[in-house]
C-alpha distance (Angstrom), angle and dihedral (degrees) to the residues before:
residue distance angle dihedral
X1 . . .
X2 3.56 . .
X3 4.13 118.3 .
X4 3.58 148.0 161.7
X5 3.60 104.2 -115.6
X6 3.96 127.4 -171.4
X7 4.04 105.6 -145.4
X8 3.53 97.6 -178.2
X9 3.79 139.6 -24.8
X10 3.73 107.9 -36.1
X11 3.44 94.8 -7.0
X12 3.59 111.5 106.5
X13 4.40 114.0 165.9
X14 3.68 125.6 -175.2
X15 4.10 112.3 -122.7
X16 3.76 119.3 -161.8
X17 3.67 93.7 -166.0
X18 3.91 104.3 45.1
X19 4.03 111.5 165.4
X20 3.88 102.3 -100.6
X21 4.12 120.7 -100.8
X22 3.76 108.1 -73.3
X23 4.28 105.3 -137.8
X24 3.44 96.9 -125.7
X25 4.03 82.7 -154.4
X26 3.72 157.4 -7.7
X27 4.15 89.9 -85.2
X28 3.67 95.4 54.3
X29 3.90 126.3 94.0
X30 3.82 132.8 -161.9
X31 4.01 114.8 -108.6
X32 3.72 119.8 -165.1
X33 3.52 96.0 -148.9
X34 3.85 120.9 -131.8
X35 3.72 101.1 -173.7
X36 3.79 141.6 10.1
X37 4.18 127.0 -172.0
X38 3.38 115.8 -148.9
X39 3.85 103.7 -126.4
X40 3.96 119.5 -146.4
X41 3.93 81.2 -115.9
X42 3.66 90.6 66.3
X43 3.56 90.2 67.7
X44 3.90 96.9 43.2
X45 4.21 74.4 52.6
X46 3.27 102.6 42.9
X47 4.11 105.0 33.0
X48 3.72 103.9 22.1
X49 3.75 100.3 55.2
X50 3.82 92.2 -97.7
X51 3.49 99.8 137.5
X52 4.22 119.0 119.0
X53 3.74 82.5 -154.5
X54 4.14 158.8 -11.2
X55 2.99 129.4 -76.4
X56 3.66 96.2 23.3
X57 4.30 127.9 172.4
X58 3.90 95.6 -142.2
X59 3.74 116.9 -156.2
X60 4.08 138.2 98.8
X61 3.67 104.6 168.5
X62 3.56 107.7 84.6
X63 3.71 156.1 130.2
X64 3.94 134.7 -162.0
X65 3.12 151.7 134.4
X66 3.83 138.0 -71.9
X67 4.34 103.5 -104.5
X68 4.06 95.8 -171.4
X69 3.83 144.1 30.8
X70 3.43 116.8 -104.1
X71 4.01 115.6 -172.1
X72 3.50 102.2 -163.9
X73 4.00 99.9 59.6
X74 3.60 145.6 49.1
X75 3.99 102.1 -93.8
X76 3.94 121.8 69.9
X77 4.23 116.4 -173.8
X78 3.55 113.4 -59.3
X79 3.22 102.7 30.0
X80 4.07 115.3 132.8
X81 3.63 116.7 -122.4
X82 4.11 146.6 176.5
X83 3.67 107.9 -147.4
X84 4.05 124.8 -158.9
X85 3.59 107.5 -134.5
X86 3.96 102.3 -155.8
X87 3.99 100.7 97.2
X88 3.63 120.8 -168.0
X89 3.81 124.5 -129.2
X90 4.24 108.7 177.1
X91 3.84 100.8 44.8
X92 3.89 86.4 -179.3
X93 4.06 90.8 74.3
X94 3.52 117.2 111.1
X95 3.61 98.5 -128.6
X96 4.17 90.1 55.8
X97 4.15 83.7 54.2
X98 3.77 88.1 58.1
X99 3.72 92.3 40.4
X100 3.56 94.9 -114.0
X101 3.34 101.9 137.3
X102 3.88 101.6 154.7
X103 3.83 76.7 66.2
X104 4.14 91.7 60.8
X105 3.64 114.4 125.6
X106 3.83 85.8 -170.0
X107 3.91 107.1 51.2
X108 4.09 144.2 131.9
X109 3.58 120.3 -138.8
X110 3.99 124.0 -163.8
X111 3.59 112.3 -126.9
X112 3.83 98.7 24.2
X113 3.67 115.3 34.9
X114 4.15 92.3 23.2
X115 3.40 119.4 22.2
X116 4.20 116.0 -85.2
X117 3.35 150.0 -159.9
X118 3.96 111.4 -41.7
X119 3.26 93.6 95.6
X120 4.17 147.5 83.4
X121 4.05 84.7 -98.8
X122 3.74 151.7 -7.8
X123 3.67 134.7 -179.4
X124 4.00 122.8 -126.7
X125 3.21 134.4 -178.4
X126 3.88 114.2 -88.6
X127 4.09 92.4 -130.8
X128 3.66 78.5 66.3
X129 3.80 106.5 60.8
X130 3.35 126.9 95.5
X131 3.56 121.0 -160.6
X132 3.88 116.1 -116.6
X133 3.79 109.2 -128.7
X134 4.17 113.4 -129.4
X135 4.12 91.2 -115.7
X136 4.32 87.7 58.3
X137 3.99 113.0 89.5
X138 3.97 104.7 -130.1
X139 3.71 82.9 -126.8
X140 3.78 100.7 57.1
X141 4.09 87.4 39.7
X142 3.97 83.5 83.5
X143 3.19 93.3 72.8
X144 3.88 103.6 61.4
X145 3.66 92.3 96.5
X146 3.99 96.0 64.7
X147 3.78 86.7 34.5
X148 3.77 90.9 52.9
X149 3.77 94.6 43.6
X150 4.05 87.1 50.7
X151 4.14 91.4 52.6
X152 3.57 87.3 46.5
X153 3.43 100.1 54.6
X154 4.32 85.1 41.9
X155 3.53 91.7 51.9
X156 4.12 91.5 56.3
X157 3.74 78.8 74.2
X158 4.16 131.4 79.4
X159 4.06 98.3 -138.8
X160 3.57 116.7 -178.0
X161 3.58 119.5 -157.6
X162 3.29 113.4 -92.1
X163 3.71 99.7 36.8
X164 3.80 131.8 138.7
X165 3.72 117.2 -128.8
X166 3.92 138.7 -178.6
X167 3.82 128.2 -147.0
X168 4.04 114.4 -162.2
X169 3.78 100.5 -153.1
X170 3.75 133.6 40.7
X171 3.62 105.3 -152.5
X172 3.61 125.6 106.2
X173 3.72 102.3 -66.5
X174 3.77 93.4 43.0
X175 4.08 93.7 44.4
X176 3.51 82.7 53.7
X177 4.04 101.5 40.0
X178 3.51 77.9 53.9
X179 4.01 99.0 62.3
X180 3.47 91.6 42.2
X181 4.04 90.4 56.7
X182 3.62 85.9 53.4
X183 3.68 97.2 40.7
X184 3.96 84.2 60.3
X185 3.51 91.5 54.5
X186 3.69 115.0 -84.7
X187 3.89 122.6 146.0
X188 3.63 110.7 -154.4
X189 3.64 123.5 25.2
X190 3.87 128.1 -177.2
X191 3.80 119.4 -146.4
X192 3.82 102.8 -158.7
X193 3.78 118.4 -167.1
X194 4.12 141.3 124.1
X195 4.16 92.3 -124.6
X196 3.82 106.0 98.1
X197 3.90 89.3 -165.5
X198 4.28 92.3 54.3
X199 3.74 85.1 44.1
X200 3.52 104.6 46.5
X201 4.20 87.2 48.6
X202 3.66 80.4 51.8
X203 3.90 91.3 54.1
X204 4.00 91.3 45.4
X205 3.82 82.1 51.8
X206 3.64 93.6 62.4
X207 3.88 100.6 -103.1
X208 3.80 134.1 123.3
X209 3.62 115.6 -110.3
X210 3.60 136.1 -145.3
X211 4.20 121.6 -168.1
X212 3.84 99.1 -154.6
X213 3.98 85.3 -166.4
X214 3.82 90.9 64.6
X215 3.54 106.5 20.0
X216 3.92 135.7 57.2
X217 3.54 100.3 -127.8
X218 3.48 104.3 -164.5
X219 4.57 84.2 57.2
X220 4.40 88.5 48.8
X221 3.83 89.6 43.0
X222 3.79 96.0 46.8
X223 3.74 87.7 45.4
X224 3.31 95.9 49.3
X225 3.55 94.4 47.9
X226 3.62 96.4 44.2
X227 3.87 91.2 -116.9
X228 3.69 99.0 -50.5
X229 3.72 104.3 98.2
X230 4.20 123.1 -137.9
X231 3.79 112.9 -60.6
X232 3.85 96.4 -141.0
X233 4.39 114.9 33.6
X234 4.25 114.7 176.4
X235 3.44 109.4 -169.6
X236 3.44 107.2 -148.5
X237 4.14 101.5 171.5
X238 4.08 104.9 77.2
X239 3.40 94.7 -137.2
X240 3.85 128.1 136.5
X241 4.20 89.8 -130.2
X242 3.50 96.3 45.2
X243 4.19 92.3 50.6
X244 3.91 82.8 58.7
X245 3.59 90.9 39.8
X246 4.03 86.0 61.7
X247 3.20 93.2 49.6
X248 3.49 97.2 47.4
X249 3.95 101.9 53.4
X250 4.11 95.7 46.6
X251 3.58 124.7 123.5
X252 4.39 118.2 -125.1
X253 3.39 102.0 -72.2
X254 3.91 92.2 13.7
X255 3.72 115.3 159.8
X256 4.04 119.8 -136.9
X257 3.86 131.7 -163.3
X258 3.42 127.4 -152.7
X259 3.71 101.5 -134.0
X260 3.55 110.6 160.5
X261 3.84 131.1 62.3
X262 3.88 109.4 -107.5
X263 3.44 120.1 -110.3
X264 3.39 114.6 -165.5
X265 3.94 139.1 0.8
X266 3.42 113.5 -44.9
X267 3.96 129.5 -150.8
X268 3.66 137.5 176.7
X269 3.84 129.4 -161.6
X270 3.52 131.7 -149.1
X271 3.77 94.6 -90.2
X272 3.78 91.9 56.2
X273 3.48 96.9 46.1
X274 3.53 92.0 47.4
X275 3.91 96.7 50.2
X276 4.09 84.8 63.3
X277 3.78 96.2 53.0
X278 3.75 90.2 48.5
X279 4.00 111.0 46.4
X280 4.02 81.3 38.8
X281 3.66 95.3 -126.7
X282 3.89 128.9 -171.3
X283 3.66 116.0 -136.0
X284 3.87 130.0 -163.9
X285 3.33 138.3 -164.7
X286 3.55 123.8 -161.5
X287 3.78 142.8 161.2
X288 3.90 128.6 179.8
X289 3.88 129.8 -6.2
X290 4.22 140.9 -87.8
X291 3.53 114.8 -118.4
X292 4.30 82.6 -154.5
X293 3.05 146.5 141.5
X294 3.32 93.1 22.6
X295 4.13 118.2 -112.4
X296 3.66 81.3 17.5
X297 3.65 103.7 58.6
X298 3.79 134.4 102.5
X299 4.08 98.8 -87.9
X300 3.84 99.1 39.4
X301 3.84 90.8 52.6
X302 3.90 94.3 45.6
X303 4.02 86.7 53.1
X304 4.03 94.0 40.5
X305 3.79 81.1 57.0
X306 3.71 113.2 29.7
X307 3.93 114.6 109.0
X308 3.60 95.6 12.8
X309 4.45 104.0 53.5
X310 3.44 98.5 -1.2
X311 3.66 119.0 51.6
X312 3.39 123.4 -165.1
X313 4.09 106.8 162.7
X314 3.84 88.9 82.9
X315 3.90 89.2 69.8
X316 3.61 98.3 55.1
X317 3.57 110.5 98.9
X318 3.72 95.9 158.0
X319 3.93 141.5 45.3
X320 3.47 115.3 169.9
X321 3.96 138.7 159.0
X322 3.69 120.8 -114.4
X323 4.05 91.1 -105.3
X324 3.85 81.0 63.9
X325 3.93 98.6 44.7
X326 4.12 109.1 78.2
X327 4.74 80.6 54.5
X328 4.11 87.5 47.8
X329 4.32 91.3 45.6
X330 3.78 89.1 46.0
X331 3.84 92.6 52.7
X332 3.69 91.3 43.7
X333 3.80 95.5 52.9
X334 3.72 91.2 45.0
X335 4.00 85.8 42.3
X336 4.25 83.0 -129.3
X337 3.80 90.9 149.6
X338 3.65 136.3 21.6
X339 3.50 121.5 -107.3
X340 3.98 142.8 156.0
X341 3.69 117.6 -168.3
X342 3.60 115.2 -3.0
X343 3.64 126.0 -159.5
X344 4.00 134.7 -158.2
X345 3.81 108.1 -143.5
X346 4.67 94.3 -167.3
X347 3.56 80.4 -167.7
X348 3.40 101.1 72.3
């Protein structure tokens, strides 16, 4: 099969005649995959020595379509599915009991401890699949897995109609963190960010916008919120600043979530520190999604929702086939070109 496979650190090299997906066991089915994202963690992975091992199929974003028959479950071949990539391995921890499995200290993952998703094909687990629904493009199905891991971190939250919220990062997480605060009800959300092009799609998507490389953000919010601050702030970025940022714009008895992965060290002085203890605010961290209860969970509400509330076509900037993918990571590492979720269409 044909796949994108990283070789070494920064050296990723298309192969046209990759060994076929080995089914790892009897509850596993093949996926011809669709459509893969390229996650900002497959560059940390790819570029930044991140990799758990070499060769390694990169990719966890992705969409496809069912390649065999498989009697003994719900899905038959060609049937269009999502599929989580976190796989447990020790079903006797506590945290897979509760469904937690982004808790799992025992766990797969396509795309960085197994190989993923750019590539022809990959087998998953069938617990794993979610079922497309006929009004989602196959396309825009790729991207349940940021979308899921945007509601998740939303739904940490208790929103109450009518609220004012911030998102600290315009990308395609924090576009999409964003909808899903005001799909739960909130009335004016900020999309902060220092990309004009991610905050003017923001703007055309109805949200206010805040440049934080020409504006003091904690002066617009404050005006904007007539002193008070925004009750519910995700910080989507991961960067030591923008954590204090958070912090720093929140209403009394605001609550925060901690988003985005940290880069960096971080530190907090006195003032900081003190500014939590004395508006009383609630933070949250969070980090992945639940695929539970079913109907209910992360993935099934993303896909109940995607192209009608939440839209996610607006933050594709790039489809491209895997001949074109090692070019498009080497202009993204190097930050060459500008780009907001891009998408590997094997197909092509």
């Amino acid at each position: 099969m044909k796949a994108l496979v990283l070789e070494s650190n920064g050296q990723l090299k298309v192969q046209k005649e990759y060994p076929n997906p080995t089914k790892l066991n009897s509850d596993y089915i093949l996926i011809k995959v669709v459509a893969c994202g390229i996650c900002g963690s497959d560059l940390v992975r790819g570029f930044h020595n991140g990799a758990y091992f070499y060769p390694l199929i990169m990719g966890h974003e992705f969409s496809g379509i069912v390649a065999e028959d498989k009697p003994d479950s719900n899905y038959k071949k060609g049937d269009r599915v999502a599929v989580f990539p976190l796989i447990p391995i020790n079903k006797n921890e506590k945290a897979y009991q509760t469904g937690d499995y982004a808790q799992l200290k025992e766990y797969n993952y396509l795309g960085s401890r197994s190989d993923g998703a750019f590539s022809e094909y990959v087998y998953a687990p069938v617990e794993n699949l979610f079922p497309v629904p006929e009004h989602v493009d196959s396309i825009h199905a790729s991207m349940t897995e940021p979308a899921a891991v945007a509601l998740h971190g939303v739904r940490k939250m208790h929103i109450n109609v009518g609220d004012n919220a911030a998102v600290i990062g315009g990308g395609p997480i924090g576009n999409m963190t964003a909808q899903w605060l005001r799909i739960h009800g909130c009335n004016q959300v900020f999309v902060i960010d220092v990309d004009e092009k991610k905050l003017n799609l923001a703007s055309e998507m109805g949200f206010h916008t805040i440049n934080a490389a020409k504006e003091n953000v904690a002066e617009v919010i404050s005006e904007k919120t007539q002193g008070e601050g925004v009750k519910k702030v995700v910080e989507a970025c991961g960067l030591p600043k923008t954590f204090l940022q958070a912090l720093e714009i929140a209403s009394r008895s605001g609550e925060v979530v901690f988003m985005g992965n940290i880069h960096g060290t971080f530190t907090m002085e006195e003032k900081d520190f003190s500014n939590i203890l004395r508006k009383e605010l609630t933070i949250y961290g969070t980090w992945n999604s639940k695929t539970i209860p079913t109907g209910e969970d992360d993935w099934s509400t993303v896909l109940k929702y995607m192209d009608k509330e939440l839209q996610v076509a607006p933050l594709i900037s790039h489809i491209i086939s895997i001949e074109e993918a090692p070019k498009m990571f080497n202009d993204m590492v190097a930050k060459n070109i500008y780009y907001n979720k891009v998408i590997i269409n094997p197909t092509l």
